[in-house]
mmCIF file of the C-alpha atoms, coordinates in Angstrom:
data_MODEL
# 
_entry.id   MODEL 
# 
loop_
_atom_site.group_PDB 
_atom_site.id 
_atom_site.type_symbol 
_atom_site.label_atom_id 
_atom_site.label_alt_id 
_atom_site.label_comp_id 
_atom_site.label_asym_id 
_atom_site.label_entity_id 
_atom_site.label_seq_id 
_atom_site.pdbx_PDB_ins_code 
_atom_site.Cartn_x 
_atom_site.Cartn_y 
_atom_site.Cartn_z 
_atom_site.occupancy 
_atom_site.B_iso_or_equiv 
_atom_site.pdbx_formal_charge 
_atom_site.auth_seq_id 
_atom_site.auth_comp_id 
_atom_site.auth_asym_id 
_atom_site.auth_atom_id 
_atom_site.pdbx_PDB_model_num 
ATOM 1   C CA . UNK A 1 1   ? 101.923 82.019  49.901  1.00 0.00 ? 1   UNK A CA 1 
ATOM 2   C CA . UNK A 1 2   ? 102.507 79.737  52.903  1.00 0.00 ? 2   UNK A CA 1 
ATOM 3   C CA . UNK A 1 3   ? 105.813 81.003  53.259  1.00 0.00 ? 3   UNK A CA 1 
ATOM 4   C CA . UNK A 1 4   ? 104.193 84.907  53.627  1.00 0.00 ? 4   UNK A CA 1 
ATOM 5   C CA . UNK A 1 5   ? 101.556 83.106  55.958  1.00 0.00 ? 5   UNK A CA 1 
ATOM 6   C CA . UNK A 1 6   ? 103.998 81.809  58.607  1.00 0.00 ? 6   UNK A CA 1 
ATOM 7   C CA . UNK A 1 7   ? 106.344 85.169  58.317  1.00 0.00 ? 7   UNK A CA 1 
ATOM 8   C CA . UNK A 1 8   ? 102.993 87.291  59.197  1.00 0.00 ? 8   UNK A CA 1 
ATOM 9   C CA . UNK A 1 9   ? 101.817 84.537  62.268  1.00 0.00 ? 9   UNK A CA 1 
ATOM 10  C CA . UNK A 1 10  ? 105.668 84.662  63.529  1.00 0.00 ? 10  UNK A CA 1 
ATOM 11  C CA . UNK A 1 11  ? 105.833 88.870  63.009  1.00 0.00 ? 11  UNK A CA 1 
ATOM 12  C CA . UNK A 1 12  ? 102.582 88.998  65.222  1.00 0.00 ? 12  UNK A CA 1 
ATOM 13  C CA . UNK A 1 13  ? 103.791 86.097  67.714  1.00 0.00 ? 13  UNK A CA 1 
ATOM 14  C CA . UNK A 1 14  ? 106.961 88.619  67.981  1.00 0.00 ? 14  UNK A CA 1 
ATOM 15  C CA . UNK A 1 15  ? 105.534 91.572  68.337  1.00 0.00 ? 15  UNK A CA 1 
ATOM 16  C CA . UNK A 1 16  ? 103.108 90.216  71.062  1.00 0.00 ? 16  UNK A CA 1 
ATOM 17  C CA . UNK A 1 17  ? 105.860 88.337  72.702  1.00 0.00 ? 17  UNK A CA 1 
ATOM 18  C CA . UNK A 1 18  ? 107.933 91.316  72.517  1.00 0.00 ? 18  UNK A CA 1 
ATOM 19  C CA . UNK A 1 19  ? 104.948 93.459  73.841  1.00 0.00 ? 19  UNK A CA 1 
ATOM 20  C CA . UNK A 1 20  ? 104.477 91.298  76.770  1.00 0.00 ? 20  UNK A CA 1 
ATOM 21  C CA . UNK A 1 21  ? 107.820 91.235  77.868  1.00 0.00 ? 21  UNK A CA 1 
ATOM 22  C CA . UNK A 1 22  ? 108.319 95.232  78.334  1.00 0.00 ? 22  UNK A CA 1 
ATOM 23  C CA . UNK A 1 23  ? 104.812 95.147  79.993  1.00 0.00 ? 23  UNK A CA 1 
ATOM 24  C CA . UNK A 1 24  ? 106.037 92.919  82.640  1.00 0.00 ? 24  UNK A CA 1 
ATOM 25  C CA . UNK A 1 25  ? 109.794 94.636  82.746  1.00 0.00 ? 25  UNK A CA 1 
ATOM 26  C CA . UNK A 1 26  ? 107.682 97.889  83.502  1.00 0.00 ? 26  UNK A CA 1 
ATOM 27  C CA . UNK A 1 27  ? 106.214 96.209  86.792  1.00 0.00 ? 27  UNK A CA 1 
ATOM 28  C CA . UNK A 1 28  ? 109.467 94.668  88.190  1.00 0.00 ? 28  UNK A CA 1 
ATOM 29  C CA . UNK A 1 29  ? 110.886 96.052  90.997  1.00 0.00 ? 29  UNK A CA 1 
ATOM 30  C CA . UNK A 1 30  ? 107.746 97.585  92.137  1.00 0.00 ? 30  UNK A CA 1 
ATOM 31  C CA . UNK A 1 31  ? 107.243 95.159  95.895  1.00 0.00 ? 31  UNK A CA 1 
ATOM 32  C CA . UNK A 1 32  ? 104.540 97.525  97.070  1.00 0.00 ? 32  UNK A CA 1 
ATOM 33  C CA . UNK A 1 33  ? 100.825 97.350  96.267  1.00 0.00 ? 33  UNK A CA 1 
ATOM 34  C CA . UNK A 1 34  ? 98.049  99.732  96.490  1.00 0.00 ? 34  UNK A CA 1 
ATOM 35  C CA . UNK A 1 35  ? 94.242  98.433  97.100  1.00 0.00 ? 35  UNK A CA 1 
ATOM 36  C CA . UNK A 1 36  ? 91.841  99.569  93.941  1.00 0.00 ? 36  UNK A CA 1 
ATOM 37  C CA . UNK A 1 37  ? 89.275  102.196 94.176  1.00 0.00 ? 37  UNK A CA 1 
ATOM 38  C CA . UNK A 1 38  ? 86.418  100.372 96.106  1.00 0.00 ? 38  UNK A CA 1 
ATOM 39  C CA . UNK A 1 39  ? 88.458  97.213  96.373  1.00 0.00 ? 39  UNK A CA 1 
ATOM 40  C CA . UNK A 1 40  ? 88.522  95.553  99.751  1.00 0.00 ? 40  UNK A CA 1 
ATOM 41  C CA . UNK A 1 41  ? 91.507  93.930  102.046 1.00 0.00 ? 41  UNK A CA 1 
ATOM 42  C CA . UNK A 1 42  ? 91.062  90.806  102.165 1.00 0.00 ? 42  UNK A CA 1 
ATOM 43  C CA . UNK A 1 43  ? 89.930  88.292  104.633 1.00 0.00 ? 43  UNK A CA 1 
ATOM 44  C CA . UNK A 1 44  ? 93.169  87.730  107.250 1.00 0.00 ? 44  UNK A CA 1 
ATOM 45  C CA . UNK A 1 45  ? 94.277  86.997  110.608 1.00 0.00 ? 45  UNK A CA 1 
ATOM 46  C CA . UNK A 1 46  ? 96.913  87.971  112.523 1.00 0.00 ? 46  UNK A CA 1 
ATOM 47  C CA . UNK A 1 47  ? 98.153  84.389  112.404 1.00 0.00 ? 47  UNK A CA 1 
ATOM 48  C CA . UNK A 1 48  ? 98.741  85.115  108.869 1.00 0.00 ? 48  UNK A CA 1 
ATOM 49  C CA . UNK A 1 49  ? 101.688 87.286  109.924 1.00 0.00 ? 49  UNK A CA 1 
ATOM 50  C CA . UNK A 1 50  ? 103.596 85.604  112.750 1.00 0.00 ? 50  UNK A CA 1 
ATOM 51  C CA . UNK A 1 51  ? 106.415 84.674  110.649 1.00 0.00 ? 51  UNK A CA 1 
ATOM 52  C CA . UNK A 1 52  ? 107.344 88.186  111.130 1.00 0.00 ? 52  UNK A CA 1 
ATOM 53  C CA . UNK A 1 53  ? 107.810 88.693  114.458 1.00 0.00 ? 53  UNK A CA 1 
ATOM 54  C CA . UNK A 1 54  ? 111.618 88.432  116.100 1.00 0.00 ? 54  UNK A CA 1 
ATOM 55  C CA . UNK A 1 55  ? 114.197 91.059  116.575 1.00 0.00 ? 55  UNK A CA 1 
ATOM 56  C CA . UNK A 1 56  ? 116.124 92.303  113.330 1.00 0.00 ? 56  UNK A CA 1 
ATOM 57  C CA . UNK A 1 57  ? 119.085 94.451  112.507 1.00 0.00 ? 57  UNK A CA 1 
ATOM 58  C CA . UNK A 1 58  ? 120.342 96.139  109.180 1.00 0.00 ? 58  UNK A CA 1 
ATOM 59  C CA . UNK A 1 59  ? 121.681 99.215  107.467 1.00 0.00 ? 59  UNK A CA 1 
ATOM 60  C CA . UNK A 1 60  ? 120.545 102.023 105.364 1.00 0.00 ? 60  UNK A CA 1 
ATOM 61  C CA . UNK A 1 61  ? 121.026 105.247 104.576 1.00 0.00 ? 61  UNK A CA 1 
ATOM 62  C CA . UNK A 1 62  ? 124.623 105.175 105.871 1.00 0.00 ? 62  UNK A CA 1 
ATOM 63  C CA . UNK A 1 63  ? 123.360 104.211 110.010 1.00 0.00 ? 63  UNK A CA 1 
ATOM 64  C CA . UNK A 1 64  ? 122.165 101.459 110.952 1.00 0.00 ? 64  UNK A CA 1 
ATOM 65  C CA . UNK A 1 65  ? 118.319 100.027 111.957 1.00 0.00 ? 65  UNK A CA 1 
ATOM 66  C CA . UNK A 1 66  ? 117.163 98.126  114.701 1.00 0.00 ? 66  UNK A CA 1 
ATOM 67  C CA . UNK A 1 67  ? 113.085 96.523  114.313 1.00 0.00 ? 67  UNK A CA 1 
ATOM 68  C CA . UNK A 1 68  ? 111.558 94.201  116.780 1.00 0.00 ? 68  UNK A CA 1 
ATOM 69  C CA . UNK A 1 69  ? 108.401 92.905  116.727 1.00 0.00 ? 69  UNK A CA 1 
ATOM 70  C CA . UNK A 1 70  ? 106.470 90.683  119.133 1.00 0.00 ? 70  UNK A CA 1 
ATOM 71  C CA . UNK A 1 71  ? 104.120 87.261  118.537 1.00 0.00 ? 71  UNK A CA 1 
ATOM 72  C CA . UNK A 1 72  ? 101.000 87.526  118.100 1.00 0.00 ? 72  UNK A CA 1 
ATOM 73  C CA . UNK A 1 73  ? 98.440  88.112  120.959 1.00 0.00 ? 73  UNK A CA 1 
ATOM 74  C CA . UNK A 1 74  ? 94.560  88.973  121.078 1.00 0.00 ? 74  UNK A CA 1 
ATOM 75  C CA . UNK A 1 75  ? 94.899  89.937  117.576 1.00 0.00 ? 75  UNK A CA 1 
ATOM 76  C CA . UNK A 1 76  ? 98.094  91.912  116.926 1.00 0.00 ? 76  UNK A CA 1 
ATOM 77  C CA . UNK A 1 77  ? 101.281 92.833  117.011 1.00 0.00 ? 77  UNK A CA 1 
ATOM 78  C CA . UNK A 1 78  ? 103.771 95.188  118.118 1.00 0.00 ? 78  UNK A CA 1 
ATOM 79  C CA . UNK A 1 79  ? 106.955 96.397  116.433 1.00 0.00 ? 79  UNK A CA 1 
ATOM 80  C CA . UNK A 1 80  ? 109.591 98.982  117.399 1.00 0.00 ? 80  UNK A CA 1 
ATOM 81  C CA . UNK A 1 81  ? 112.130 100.534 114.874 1.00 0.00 ? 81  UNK A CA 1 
ATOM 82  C CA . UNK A 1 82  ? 115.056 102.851 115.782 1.00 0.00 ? 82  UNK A CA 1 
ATOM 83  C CA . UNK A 1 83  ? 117.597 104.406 113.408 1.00 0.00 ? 83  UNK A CA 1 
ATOM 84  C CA . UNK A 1 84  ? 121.069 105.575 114.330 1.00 0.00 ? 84  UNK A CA 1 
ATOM 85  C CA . UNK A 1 85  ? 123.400 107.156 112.463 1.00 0.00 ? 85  UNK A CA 1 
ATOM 86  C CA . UNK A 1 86  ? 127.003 108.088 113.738 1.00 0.00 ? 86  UNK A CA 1 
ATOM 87  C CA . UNK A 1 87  ? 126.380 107.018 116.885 1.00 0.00 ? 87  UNK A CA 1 
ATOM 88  C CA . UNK A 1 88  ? 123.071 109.240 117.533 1.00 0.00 ? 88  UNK A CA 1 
ATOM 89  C CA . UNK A 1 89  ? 120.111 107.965 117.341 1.00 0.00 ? 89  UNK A CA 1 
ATOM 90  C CA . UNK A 1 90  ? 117.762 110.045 114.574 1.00 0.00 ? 90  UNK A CA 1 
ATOM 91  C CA . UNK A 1 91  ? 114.152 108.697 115.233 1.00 0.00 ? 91  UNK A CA 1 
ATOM 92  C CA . UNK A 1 92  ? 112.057 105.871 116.464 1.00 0.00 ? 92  UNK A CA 1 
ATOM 93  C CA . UNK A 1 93  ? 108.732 104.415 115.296 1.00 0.00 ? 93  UNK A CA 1 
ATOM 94  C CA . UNK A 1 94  ? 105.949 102.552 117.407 1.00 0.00 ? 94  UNK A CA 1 
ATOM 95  C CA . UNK A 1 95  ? 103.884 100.197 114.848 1.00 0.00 ? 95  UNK A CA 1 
ATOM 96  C CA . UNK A 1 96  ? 100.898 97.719  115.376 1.00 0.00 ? 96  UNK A CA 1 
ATOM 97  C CA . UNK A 1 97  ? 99.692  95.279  112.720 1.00 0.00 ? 97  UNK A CA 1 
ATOM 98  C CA . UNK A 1 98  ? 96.687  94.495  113.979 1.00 0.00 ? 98  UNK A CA 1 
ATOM 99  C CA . UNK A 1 99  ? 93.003  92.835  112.852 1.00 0.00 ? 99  UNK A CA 1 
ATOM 100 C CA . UNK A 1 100 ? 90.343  94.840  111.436 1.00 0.00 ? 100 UNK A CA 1 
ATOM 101 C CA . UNK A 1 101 ? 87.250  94.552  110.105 1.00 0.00 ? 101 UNK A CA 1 
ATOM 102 C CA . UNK A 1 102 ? 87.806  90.894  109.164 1.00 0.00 ? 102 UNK A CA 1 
ATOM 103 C CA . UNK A 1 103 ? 91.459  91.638  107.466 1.00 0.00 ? 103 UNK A CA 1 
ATOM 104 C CA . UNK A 1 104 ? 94.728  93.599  108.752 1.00 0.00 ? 104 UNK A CA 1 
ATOM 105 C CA . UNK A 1 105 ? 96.018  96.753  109.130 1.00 0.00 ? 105 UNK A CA 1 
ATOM 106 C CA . UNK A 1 106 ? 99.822  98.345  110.273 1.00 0.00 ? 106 UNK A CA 1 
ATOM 107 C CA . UNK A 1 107 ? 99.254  101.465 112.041 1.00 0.00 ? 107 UNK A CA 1 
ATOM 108 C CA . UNK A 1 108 ? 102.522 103.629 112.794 1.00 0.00 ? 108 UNK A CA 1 
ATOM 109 C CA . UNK A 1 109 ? 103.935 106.469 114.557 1.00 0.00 ? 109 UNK A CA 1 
ATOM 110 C CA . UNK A 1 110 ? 107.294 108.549 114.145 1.00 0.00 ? 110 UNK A CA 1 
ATOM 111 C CA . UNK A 1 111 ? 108.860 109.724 117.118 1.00 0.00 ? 111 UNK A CA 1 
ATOM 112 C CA . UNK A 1 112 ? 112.283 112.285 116.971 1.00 0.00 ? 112 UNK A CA 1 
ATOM 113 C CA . UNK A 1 113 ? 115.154 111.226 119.233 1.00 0.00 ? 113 UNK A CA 1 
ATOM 114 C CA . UNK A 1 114 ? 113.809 113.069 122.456 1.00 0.00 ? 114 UNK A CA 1 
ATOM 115 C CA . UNK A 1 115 ? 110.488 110.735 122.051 1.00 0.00 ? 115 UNK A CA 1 
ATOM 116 C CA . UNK A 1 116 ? 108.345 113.955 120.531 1.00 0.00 ? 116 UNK A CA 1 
ATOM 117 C CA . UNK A 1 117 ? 105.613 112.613 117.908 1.00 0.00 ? 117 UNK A CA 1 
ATOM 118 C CA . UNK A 1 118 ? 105.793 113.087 114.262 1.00 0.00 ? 118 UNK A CA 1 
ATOM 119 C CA . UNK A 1 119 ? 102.342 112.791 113.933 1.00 0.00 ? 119 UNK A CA 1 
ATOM 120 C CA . UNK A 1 120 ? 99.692  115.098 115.630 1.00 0.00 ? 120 UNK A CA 1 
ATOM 121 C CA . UNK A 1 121 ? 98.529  113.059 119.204 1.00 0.00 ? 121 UNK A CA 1 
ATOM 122 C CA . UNK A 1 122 ? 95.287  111.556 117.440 1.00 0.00 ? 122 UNK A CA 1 
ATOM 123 C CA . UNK A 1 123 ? 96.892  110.270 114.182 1.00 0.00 ? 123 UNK A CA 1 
ATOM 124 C CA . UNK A 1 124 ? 99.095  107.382 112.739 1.00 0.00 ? 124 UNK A CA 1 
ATOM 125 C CA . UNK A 1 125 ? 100.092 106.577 109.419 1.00 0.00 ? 125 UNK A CA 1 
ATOM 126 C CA . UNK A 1 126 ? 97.957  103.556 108.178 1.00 0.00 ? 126 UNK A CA 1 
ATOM 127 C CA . UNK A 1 127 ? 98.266  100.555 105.887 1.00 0.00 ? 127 UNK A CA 1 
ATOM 128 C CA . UNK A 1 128 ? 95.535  98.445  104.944 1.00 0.00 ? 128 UNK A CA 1 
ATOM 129 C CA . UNK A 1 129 ? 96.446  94.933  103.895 1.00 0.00 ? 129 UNK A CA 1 
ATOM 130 C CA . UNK A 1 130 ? 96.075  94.270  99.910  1.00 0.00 ? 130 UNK A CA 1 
ATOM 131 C CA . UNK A 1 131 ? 97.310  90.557  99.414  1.00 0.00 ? 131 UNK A CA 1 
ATOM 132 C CA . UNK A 1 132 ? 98.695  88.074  100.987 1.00 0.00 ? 132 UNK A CA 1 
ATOM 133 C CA . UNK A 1 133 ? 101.272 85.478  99.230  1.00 0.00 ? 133 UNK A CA 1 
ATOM 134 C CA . UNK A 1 134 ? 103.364 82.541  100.612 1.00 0.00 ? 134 UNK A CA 1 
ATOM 135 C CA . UNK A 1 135 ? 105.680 84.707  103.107 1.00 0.00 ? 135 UNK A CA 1 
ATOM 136 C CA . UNK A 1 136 ? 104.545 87.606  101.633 1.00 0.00 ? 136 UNK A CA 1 
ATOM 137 C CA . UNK A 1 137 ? 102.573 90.437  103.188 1.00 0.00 ? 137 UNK A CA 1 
ATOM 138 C CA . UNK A 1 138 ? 101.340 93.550  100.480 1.00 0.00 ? 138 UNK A CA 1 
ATOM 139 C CA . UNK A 1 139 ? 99.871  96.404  102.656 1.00 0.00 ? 139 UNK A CA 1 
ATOM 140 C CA . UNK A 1 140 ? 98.983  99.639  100.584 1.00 0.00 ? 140 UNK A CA 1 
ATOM 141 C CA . UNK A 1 141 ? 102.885 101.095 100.386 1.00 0.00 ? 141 UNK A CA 1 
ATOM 142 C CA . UNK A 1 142 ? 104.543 98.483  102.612 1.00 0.00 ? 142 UNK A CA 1 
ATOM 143 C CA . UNK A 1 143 ? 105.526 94.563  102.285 1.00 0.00 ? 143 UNK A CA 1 
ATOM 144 C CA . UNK A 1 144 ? 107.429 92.251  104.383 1.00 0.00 ? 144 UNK A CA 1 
ATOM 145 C CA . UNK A 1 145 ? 108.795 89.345  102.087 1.00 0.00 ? 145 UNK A CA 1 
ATOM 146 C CA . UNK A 1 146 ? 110.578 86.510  104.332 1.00 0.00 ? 146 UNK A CA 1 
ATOM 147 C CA . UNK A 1 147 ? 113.649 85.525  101.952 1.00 0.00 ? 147 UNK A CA 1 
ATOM 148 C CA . UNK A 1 148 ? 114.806 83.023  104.257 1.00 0.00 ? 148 UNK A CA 1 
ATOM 149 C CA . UNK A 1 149 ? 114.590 81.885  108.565 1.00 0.00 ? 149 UNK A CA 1 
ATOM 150 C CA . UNK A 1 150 ? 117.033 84.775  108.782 1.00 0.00 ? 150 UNK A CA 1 
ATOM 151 C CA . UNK A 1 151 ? 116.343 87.233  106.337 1.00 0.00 ? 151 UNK A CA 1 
ATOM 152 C CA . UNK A 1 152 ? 113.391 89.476  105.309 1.00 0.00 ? 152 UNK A CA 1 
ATOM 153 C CA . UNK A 1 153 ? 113.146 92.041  102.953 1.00 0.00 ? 153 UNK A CA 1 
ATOM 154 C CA . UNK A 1 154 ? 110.534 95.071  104.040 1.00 0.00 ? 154 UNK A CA 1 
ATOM 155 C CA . UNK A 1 155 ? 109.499 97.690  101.098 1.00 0.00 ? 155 UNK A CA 1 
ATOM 156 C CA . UNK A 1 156 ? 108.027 101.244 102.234 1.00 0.00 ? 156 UNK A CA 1 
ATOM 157 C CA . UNK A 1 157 ? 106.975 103.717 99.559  1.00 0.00 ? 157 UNK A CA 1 
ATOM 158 C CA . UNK A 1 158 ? 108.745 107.095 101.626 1.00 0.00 ? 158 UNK A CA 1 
ATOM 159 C CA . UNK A 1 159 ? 108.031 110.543 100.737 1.00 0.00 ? 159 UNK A CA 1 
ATOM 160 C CA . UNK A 1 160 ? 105.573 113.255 99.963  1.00 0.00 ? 160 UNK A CA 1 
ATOM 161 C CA . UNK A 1 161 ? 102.501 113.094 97.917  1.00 0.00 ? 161 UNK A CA 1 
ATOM 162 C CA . UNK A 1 162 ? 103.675 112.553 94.052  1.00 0.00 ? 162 UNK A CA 1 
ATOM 163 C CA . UNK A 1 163 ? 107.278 112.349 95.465  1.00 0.00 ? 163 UNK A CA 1 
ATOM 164 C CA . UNK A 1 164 ? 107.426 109.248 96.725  1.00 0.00 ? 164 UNK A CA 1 
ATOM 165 C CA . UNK A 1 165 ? 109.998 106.534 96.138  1.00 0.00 ? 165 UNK A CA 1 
ATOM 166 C CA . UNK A 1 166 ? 110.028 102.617 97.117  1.00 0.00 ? 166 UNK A CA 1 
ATOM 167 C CA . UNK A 1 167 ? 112.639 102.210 99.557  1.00 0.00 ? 167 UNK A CA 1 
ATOM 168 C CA . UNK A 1 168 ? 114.327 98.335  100.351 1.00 0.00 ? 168 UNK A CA 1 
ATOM 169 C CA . UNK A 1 169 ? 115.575 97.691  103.901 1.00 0.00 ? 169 UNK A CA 1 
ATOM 170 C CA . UNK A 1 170 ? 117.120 94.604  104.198 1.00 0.00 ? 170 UNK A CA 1 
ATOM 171 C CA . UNK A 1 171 ? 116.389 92.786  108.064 1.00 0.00 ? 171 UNK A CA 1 
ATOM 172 C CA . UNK A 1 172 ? 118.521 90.216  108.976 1.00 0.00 ? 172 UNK A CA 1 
ATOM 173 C CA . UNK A 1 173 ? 117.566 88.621  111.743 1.00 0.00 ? 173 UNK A CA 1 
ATOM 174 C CA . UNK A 1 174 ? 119.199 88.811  115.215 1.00 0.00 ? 174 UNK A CA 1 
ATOM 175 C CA . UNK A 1 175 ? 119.797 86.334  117.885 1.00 0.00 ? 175 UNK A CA 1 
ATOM 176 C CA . UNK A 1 176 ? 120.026 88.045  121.703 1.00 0.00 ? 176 UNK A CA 1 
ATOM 177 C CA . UNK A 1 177 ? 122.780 86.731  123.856 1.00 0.00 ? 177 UNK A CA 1 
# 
């Protein structure tokens, strides 16, 4: 009887071990965060953020990128991007991550090569922050995540509505002569 005892207790522990472990391997991989219906950013500064400013250089897509952002400075900051591939450059974005309303929010625009907007004149693409973690930064479909002084991983869900896809560019950080 005790022996049926401890094989039901160790069945259950297994199957809600077990259970656990493909709920959490369903989650990994996913680096971007949405804010809950009704759920607030939370309280943050700009200050929060400075570990991301400096220029940075990597590849994707077969080209190569190119993101600078400033220090911070009456409550935000700037960043550029640029993408080239073969030699030509394919677009640019303008991006601020600024304060508001007692938190922070990245605010972006696309430009094509010949410096025409994306976006119509009155609009940018918006992120409102979600969480903030040690080197960390969750905005709703984009984190920074500082691996390292010279590396930072940025995540950006890209696509259409109920098409889009989590996309990794890897920054390495890049020291002007």
């Amino acid at each position: 009887m005790i022996r049926l005892c401890f094989r039901y207790l160790f069945l259950l522990f297994s199957t809600f071990y077990f259970c656990g472990v493909l709920a959490q391997s369903a989650s990994l991989g996913s680096e971007t965060r949405q804010l809950e219906t009704g759920q607030n950013s939370p309280p943050a500064s700009i200050e929060d953020v400075s570990w991301i400013a400096g220029y940075w250089r990597g590849e994707i897509w077969g080209g190569q990128f190119e993101e600078m952002w400033s220090e911070p400075l009456a409550g935000s900051m700037m960043g550029s991007f640029k993408f080239v591939e073969n030699k030509q450059i394919k677009f640019y974005e303008l991006m601020t991550i600024a304060e508001h309303q007692d938190s922070l929010i990245i605010r972006l625009k696309h430009f094509a090569q010949d410096l025409k907007g994306w976006e119509e004149k009155d609009q940018s693409v918006d992120f409102k922050l979600v969480r903030l973690a040690d080197k960390t930064a969750y905005f709703e479909g984009y984190t920074f995540k500082l691996i390292g002084p010279n590396e930072m991983h940025v995540f950006v869900m890209i696509g259409e509505e109920g098409k889009k896809q989590e996309t990794k560019f890897v920054f390495k950080r890049h020291r002007s002569q």
